[in-house]
N, C-alpha and C positions, 0 to 999 in steps of 0.2 A: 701390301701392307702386312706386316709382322705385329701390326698392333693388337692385342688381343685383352682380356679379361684378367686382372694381375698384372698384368705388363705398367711398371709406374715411373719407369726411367724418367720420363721426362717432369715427372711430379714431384722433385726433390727440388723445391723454391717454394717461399713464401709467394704469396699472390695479392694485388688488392684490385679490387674490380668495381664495373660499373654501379650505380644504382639501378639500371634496369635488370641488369645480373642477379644482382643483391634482390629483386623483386623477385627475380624468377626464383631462387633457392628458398625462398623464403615461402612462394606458394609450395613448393613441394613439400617442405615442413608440416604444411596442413594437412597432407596428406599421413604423414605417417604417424606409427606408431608412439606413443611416451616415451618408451623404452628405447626407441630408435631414435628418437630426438635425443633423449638424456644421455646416453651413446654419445653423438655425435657432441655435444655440448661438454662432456668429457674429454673427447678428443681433443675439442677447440683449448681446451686449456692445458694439454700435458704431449698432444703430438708432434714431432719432428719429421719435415720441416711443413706438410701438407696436412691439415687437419681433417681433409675431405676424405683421404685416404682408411680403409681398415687396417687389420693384419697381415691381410691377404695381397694389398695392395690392392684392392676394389674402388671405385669410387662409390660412397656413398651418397652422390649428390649428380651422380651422370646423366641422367634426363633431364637437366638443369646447369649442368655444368659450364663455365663460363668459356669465351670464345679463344682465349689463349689456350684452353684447356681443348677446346675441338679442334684447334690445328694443328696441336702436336701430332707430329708424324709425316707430315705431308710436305714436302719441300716449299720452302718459304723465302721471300726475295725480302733481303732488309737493304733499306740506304744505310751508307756508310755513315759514321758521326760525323757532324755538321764541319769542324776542322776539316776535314779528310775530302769531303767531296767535291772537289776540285779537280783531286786528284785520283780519286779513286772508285770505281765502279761499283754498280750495288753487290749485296755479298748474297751469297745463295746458303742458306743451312736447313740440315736434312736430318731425321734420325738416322743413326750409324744404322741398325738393325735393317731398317726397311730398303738399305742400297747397299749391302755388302757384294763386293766384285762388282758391282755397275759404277761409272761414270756419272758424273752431274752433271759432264756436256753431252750426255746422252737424254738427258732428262727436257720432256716436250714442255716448252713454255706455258703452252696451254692448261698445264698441270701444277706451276706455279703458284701460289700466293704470293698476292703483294703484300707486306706486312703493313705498310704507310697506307695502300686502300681499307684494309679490314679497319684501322685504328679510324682512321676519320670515319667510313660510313658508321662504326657501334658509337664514335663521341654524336654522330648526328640524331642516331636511334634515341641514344643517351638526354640530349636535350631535348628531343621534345617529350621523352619520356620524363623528367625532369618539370619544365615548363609546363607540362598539364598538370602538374602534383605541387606546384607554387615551392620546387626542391632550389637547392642550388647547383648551376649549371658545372659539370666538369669535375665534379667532386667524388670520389674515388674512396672505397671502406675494403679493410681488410678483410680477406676472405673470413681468416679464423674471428675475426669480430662478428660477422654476420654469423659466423656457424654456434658462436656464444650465445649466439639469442633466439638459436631455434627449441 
């Protein structure tokens, strides 16, 4: 893995995330500083395209970070669009850095991510994280909205 500190290639997208997501970023706020919340809540209203991001390209929210956000990097199996799958096998995508001169038929399945298991088991997390809070199930908030109201 090439992925390191600064490295933010894959961070140039808007995000909206779970509500247990949105819990989790939200306990970390309590941790920090004024000045690092007012930061960030600045960000949330003036940064392009990742709010969570610095200068530096840091996350300011990585001990909390949501789970699209912890599988950049690692090669990940998406099904094709629902048209398509009939016809067409699932697709395999990797960050370019971390396989430069390697093969993705070289790549051990066992190393794979399923992208359609991750998404159901955190919608499952989600609801009952949800359903014990009397939330609405399935319902989804922009990152930079939650970083607005740290």
């Amino acid at each position: 893995m090439r992925c390191e500190a600064g490295c933010a290639d894959c961070c140039r997208r808007e995000l909206s995330i779970t509500s247990v997501e949105a819990a989790a970023i939200e306990a970390l706020f309590s941790t920090m500083s004024d000045a690092m919340r007012a930061e960030i809540r600045a960000r949330a209203d003036n940064a392009e395209p990742c709010a969570a991001l610095d200068e530096s390209g840091r996350c300011l929210v990585y001990t909390a970070r949501p789970l699209v956000c912890r599988s950049h990097g690692v090669p990940i199996r998406f099904a094709p669009p629902a048209e398509a799958r009939a016809k067409a096998l699932p697709m395999l995508d990797v960050c370019p850095k971390n396989f430069e001169g390697a093969s993705l038929a070289d790549v051990d399945p066992a190393c794979v991510l399923d992208q359609q298991t991750m998404s159901v088991m955190l919608g499952l997390i989600d609801t009952v994280y949800t359903q014990e809070r009397g939330g609405a199930r399935g319902e989804r908030v922009a990152l930079r909205d939650v970083l607005r109201r740290a």
